[in-house]
MOPAC internal coordinates of N, CA, C and O (Angstrom, degrees):
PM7 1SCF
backbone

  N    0.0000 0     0.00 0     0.00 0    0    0    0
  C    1.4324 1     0.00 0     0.00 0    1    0    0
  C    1.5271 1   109.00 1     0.00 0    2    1    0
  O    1.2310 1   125.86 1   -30.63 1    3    2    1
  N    1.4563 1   106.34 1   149.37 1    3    2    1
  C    2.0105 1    99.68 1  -178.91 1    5    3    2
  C    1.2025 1   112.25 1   -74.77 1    6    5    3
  O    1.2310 1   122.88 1   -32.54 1    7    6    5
  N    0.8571 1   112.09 1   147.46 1    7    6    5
  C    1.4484 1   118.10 1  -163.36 1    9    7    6
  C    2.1162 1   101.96 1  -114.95 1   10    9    7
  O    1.2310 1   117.50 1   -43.35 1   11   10    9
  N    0.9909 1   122.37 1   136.65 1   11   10    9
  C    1.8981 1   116.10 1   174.27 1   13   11   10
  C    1.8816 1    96.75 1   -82.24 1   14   13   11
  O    1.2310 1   134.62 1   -58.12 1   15   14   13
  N    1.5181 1    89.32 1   121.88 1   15   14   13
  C    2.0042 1   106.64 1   178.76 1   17   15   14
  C    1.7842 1   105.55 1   -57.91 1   18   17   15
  O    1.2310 1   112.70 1   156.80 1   19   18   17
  N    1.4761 1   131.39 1   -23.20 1   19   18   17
  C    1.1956 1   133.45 1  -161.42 1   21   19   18
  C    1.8013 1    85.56 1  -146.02 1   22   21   19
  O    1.2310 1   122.51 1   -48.48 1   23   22   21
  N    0.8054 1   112.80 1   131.52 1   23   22   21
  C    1.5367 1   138.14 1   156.96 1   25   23   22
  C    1.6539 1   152.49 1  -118.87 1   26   25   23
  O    1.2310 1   137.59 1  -161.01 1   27   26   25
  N    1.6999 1    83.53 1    18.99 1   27   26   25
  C    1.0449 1   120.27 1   166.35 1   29   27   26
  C    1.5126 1   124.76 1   -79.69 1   30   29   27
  O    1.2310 1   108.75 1    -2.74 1   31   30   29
  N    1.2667 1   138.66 1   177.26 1   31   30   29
  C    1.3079 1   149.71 1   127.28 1   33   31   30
  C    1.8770 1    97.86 1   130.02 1   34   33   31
  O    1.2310 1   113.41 1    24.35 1   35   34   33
  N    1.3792 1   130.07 1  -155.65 1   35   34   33
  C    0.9983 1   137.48 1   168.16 1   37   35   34
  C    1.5736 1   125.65 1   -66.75 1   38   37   35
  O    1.2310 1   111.20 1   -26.96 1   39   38   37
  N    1.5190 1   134.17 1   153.04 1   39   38   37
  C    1.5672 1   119.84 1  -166.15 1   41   39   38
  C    1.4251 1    81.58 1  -132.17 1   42   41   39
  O    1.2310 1   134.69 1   -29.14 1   43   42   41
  N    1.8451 1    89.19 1   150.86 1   43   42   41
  C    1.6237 1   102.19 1   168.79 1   45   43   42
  C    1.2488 1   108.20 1  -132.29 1   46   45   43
  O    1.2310 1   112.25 1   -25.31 1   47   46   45
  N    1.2933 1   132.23 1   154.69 1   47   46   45
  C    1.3680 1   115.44 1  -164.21 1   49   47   46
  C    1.8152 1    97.22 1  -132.21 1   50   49   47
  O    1.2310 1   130.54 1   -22.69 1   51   50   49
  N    1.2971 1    97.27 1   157.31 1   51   50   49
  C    2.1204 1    91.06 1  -179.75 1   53   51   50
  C    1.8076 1    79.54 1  -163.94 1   54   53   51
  O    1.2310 1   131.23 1   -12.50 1   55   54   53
  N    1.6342 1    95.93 1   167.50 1   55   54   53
  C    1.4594 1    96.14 1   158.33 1   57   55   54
  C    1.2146 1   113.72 1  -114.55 1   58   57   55
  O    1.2310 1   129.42 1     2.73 1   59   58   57
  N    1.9616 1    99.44 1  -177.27 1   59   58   57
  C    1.4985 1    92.26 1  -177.97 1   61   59   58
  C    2.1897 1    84.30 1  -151.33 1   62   61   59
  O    1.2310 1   129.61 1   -69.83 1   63   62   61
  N    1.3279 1    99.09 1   110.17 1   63   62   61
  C    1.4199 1   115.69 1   151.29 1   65   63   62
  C    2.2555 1    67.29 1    79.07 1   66   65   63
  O    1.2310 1   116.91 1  -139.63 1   67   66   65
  N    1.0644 1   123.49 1    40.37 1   67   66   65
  C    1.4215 1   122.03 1   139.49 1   69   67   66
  C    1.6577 1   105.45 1   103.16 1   70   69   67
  O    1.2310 1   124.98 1  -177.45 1   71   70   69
  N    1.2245 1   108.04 1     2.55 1   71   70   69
  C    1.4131 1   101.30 1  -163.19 1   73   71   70
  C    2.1753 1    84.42 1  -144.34 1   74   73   71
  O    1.2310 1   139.61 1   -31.79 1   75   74   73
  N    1.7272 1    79.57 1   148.21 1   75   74   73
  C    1.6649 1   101.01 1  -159.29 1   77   75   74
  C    1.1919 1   117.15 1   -91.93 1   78   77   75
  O    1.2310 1   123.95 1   -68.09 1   79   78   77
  N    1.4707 1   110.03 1   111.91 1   79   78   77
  C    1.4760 1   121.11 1  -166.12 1   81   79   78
  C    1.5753 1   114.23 1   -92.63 1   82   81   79
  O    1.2310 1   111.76 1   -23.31 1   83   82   81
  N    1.0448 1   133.14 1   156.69 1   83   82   81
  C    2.0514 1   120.04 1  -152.36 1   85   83   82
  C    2.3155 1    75.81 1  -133.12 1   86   85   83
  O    1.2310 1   130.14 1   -59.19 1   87   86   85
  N    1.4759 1    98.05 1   120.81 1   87   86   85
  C    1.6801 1    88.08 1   175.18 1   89   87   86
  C    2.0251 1    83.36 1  -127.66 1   90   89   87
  O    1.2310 1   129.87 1    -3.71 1   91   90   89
  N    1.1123 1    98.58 1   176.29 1   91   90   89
  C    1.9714 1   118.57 1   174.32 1   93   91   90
  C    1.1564 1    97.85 1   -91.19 1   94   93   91
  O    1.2310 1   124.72 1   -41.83 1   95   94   93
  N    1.0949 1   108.54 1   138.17 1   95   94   93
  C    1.7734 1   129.75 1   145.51 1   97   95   94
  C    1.3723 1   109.53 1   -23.31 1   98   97   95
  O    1.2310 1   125.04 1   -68.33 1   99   98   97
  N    1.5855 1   107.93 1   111.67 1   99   98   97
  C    1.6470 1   127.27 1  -179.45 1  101   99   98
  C    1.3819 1    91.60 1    58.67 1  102  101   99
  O    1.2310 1   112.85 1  -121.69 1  103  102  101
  N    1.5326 1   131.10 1    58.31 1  103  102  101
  C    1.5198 1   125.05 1   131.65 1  105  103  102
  C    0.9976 1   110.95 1   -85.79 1  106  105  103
  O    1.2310 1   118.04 1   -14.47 1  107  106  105
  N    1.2317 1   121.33 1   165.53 1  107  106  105
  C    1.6372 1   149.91 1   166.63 1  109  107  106
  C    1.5267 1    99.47 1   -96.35 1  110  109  107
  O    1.2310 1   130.06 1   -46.94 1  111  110  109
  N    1.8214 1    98.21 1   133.06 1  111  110  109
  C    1.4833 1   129.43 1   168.07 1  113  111  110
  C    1.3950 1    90.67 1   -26.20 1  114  113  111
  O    1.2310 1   119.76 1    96.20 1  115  114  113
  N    1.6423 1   118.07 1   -83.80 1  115  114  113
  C    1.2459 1   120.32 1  -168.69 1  117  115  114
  C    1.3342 1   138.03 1   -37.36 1  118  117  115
  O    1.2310 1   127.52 1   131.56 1  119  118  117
  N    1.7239 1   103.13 1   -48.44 1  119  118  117
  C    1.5102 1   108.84 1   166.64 1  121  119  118
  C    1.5940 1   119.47 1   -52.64 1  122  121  119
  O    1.2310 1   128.68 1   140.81 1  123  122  121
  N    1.4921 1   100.88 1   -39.19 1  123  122  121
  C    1.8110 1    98.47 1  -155.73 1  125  123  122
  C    1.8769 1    87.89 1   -82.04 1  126  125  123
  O    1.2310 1   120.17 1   157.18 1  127  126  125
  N    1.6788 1   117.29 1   -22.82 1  127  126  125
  C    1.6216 1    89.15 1   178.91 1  129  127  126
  C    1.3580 1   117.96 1   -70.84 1  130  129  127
  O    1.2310 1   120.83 1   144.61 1  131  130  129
  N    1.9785 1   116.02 1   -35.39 1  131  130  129
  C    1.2088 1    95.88 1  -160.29 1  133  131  130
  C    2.0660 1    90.01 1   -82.62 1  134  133  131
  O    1.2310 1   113.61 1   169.74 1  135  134  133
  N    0.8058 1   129.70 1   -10.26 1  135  134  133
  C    1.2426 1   105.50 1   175.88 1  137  135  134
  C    1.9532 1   126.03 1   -76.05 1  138  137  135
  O    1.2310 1   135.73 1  -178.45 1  139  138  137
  N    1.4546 1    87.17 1     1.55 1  139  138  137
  C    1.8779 1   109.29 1   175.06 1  141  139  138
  C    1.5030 1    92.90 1   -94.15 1  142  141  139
  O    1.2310 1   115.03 1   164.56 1  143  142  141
  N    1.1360 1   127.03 1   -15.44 1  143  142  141
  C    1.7963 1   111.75 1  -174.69 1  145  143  142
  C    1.2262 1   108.57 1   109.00 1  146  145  143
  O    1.2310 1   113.41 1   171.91 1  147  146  145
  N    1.7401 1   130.07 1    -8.09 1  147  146  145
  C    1.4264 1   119.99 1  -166.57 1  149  147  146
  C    1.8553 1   105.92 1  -109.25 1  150  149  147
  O    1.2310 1   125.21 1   -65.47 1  151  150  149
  N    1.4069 1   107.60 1   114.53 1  151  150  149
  C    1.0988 1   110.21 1  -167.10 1  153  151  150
  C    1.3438 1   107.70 1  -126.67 1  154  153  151
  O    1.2310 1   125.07 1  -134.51 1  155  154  153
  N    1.4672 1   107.87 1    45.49 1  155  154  153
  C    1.7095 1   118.95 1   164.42 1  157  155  154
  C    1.5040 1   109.09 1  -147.74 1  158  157  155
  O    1.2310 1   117.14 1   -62.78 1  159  158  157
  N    1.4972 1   123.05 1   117.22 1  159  158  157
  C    1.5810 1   113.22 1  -152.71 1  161  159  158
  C    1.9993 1    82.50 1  -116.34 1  162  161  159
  O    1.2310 1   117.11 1   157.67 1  163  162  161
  N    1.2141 1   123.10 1   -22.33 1  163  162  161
  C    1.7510 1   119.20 1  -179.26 1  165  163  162
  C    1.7842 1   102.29 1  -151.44 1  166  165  163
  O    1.2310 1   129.66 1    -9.46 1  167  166  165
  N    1.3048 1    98.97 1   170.54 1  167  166  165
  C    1.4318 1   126.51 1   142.75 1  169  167  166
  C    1.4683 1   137.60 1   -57.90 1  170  169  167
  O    1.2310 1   113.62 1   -61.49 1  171  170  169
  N    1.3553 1   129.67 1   118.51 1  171  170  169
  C    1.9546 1   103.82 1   167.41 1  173  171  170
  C    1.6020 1   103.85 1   -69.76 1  174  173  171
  O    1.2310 1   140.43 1   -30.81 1  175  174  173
  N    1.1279 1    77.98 1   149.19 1  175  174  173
  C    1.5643 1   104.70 1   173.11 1  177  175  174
  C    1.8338 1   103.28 1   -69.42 1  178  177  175
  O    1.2310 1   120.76 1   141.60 1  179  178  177
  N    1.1206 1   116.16 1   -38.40 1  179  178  177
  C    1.5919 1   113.96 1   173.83 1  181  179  178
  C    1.4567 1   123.35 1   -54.71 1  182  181  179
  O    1.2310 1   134.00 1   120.06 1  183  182  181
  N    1.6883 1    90.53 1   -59.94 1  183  182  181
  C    2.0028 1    94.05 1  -169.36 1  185  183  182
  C    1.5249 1    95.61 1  -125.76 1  186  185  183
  O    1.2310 1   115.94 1  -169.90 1  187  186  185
  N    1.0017 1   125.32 1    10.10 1  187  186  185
  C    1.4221 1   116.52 1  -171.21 1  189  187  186
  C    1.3231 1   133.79 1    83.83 1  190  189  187
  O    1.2310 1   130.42 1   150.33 1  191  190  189
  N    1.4746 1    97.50 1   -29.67 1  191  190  189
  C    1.4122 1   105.28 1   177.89 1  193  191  190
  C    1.7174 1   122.79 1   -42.93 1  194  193  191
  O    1.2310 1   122.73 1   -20.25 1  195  194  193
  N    1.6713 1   112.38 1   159.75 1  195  194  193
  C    1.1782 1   119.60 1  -178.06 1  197  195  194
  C    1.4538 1   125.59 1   -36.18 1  198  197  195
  O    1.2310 1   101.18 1    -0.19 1  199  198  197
  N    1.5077 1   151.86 1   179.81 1  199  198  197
  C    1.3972 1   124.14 1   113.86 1  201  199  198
  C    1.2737 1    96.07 1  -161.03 1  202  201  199
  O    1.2310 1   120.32 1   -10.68 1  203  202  201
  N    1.2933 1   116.99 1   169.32 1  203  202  201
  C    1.5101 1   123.97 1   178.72 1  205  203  202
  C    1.4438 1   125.37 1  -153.33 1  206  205  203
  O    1.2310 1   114.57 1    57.56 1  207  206  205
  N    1.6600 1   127.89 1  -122.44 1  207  206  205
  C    1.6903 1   101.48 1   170.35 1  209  207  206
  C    0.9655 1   103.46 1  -100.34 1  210  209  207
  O    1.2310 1   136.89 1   -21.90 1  211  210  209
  N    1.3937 1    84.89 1   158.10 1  211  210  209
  C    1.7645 1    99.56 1   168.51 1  213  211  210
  C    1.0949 1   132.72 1  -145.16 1  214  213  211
  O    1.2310 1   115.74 1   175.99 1  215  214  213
  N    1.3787 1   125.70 1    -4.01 1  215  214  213
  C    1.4389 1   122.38 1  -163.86 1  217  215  214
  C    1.5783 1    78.73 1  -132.83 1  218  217  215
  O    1.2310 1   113.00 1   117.55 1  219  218  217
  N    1.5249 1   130.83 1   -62.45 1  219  218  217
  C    1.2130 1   125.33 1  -160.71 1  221  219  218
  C    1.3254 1   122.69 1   104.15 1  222  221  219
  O    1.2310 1   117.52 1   157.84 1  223  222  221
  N    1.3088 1   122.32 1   -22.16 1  223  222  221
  C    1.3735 1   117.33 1  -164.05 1  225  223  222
  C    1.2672 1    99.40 1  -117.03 1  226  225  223
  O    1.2310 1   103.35 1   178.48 1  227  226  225
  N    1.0406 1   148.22 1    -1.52 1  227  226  225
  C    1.7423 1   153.07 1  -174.57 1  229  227  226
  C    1.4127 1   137.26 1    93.17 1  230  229  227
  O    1.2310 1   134.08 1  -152.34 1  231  230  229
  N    1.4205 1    90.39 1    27.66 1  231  230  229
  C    1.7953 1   111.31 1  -158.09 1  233  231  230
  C    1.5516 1   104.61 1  -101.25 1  234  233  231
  O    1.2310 1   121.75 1   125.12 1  235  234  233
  N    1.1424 1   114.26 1   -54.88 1  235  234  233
  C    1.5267 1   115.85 1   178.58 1  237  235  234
  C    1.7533 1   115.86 1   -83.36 1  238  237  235
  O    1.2310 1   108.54 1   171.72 1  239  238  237
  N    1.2099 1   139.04 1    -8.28 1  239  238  237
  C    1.1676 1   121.09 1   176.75 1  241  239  238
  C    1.6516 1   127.79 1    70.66 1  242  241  239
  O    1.2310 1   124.72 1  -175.77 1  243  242  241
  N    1.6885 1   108.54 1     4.23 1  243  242  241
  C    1.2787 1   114.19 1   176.96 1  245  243  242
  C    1.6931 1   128.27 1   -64.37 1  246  245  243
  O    1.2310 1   134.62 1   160.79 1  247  246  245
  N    1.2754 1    89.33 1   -19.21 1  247  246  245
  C    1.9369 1   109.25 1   179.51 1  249  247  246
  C    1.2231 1   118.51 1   -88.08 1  250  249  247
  O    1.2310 1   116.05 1  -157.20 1  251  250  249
  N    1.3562 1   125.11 1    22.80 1  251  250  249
  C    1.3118 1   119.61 1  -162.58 1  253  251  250
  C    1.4698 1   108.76 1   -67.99 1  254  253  251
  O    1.2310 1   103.90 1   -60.38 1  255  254  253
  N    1.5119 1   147.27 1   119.62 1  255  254  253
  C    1.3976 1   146.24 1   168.55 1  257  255  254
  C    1.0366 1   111.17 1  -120.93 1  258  257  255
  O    1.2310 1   109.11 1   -28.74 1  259  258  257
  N    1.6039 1   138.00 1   151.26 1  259  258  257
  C    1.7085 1   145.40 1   157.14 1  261  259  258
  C    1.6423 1    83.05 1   -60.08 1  262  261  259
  O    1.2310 1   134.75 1   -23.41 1  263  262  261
  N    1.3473 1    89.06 1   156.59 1  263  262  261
  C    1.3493 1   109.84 1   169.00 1  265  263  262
  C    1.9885 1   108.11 1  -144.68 1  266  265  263
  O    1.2310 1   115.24 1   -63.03 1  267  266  265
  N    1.4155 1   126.64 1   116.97 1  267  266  265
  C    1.1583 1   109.41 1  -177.21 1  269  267  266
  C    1.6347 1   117.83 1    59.04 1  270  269  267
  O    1.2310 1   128.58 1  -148.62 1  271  270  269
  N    1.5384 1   101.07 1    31.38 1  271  270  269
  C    1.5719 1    96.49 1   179.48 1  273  271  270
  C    1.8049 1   116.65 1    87.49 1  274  273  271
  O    1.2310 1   134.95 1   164.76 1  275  274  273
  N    0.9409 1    88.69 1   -15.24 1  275  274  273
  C    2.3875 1    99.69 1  -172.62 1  277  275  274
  C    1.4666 1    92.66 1   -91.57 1  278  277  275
  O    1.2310 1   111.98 1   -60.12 1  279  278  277
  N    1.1347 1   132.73 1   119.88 1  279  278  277
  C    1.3463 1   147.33 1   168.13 1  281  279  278
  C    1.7092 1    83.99 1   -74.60 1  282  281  279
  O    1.2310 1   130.93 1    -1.45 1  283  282  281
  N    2.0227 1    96.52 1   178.55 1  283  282  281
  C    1.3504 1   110.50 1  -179.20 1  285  283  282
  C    1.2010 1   133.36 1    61.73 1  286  285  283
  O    1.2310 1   108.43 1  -172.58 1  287  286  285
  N    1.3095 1   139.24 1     7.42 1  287  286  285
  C    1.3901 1   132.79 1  -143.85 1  289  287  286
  C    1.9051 1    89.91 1  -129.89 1  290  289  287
  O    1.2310 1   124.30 1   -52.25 1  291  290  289
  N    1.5602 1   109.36 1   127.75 1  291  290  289
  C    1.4314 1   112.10 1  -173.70 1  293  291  290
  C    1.4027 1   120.78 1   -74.52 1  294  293  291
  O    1.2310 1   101.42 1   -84.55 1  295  294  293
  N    1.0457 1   151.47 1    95.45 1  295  294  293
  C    1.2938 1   160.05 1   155.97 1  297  295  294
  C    1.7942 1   106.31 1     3.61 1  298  297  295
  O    1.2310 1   124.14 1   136.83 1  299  298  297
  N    1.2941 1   109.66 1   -43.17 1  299  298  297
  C    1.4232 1   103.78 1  -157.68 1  301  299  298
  C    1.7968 1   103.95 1   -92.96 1  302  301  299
  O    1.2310 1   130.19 1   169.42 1  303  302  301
  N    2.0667 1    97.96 1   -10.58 1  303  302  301
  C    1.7177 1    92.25 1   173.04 1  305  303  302
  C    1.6196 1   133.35 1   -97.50 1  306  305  303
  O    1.2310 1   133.01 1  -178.69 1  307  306  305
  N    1.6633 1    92.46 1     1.31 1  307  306  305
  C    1.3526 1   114.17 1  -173.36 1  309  307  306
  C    1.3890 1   115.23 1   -91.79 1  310  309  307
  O    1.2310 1   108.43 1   -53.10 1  311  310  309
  N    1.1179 1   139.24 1   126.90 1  311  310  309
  C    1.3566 1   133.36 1  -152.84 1  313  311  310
  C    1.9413 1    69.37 1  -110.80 1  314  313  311
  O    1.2310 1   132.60 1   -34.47 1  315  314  313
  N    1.7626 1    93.26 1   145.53 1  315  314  313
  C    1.6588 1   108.21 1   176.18 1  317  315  314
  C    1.4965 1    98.83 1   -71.63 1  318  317  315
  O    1.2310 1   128.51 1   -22.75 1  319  318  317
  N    1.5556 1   101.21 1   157.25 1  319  318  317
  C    1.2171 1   123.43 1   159.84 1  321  319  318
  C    1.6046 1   115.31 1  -155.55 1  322  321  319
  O    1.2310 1   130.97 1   -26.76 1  323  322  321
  N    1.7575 1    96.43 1   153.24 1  323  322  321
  C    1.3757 1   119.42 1  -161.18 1  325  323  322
  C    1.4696 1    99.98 1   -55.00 1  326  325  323
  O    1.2310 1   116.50 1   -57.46 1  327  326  325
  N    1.6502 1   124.25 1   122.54 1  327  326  325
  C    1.3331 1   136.08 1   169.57 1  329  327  326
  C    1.6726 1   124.77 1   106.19 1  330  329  327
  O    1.2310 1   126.97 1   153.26 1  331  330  329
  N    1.2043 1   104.20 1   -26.74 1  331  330  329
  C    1.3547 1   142.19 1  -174.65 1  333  331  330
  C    2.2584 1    99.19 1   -43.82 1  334  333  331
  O    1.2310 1   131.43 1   -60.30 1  335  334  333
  N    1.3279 1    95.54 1   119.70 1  335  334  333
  C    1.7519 1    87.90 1  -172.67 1  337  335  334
  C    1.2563 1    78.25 1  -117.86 1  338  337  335
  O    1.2310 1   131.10 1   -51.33 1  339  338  337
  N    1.4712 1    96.18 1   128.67 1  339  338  337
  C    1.4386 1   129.80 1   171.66 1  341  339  338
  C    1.4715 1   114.65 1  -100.91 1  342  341  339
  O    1.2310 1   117.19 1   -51.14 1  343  342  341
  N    1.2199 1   122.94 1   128.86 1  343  342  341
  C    1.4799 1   123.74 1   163.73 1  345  343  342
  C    1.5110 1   138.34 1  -150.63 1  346  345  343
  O    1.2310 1   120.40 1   -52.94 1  347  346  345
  N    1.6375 1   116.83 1   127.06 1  347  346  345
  C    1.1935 1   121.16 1  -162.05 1  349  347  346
  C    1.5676 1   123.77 1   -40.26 1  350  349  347
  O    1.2310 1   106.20 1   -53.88 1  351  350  349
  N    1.1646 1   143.23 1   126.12 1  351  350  349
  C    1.2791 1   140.30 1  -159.67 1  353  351  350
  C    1.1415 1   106.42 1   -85.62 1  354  353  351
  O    1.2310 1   117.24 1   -38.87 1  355  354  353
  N    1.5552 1   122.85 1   141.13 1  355  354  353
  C    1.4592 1   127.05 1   170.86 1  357  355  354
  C    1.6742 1   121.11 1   -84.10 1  358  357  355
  O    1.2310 1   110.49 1   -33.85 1  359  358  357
  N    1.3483 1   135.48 1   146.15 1  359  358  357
  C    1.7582 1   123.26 1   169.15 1  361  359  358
  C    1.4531 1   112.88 1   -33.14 1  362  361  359
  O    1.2310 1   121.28 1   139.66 1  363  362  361
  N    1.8313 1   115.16 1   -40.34 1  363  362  361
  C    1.4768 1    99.71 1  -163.86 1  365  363  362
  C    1.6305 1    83.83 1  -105.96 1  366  365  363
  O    1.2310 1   102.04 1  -127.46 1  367  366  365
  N    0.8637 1   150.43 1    52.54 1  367  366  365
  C    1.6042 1   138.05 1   118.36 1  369  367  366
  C    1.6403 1   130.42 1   -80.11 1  370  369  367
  O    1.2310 1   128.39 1  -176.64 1  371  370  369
  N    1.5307 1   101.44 1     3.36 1  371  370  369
  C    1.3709 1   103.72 1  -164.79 1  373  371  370
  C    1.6364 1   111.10 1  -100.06 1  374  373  371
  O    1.2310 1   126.56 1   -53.41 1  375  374  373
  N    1.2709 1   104.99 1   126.59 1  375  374  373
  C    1.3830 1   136.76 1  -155.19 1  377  375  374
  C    1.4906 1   110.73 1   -91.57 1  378  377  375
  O    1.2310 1   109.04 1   -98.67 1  379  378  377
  N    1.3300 1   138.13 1    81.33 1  379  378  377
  C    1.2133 1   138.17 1   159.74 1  381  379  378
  C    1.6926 1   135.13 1     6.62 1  382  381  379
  O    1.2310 1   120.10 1   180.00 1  383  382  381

């Protein structure tokens, strides 16, 4: 599992699909899930199948999560913040 190289600095905490995920000061959604163990952030819209991050930088669209109710929004461009309910997106939530 990935492990964070420094585990230091300030913590922010939000959930994701109901349960409270702890990320660092100026992490990314993405980083602090897969470094919580959760390494499926939606559905494809094709077959359903799993998917989650992958590239990191905002290019592929694999992180897609609601955030606060807003479908679409990439996990890996959103830096976390304190309170913030995160949740894995379904195929039919996906917004054109």
């Amino acid at each position: 599992m990935p492990q964070r190289i420094d585990g230091s600095g300030e913590t922010v905490r939000f959930t994701f699909e109901g349960r409270e995920v702890a990320a660092r000061a100026g992490e990314t959604l993405a980083a602090a899930l897969i470094a919580a163990g959760e390494t499926t952030t939606r559905d494809s819209v094709v077959s359903g199948a799993p998917r989650g991050p992958f590239c990191m930088m905002g290019v592929c669209y694999e992180c897609l999560v609601e955030i606060d109710g807003v479908p679409n929004r990439q996990a890996c461009m959103i830096v976390a913040e304190p309170g913030m309910t995160v949740n894995r997106q379904t195929a039919d939530e996906v917004v054109a």
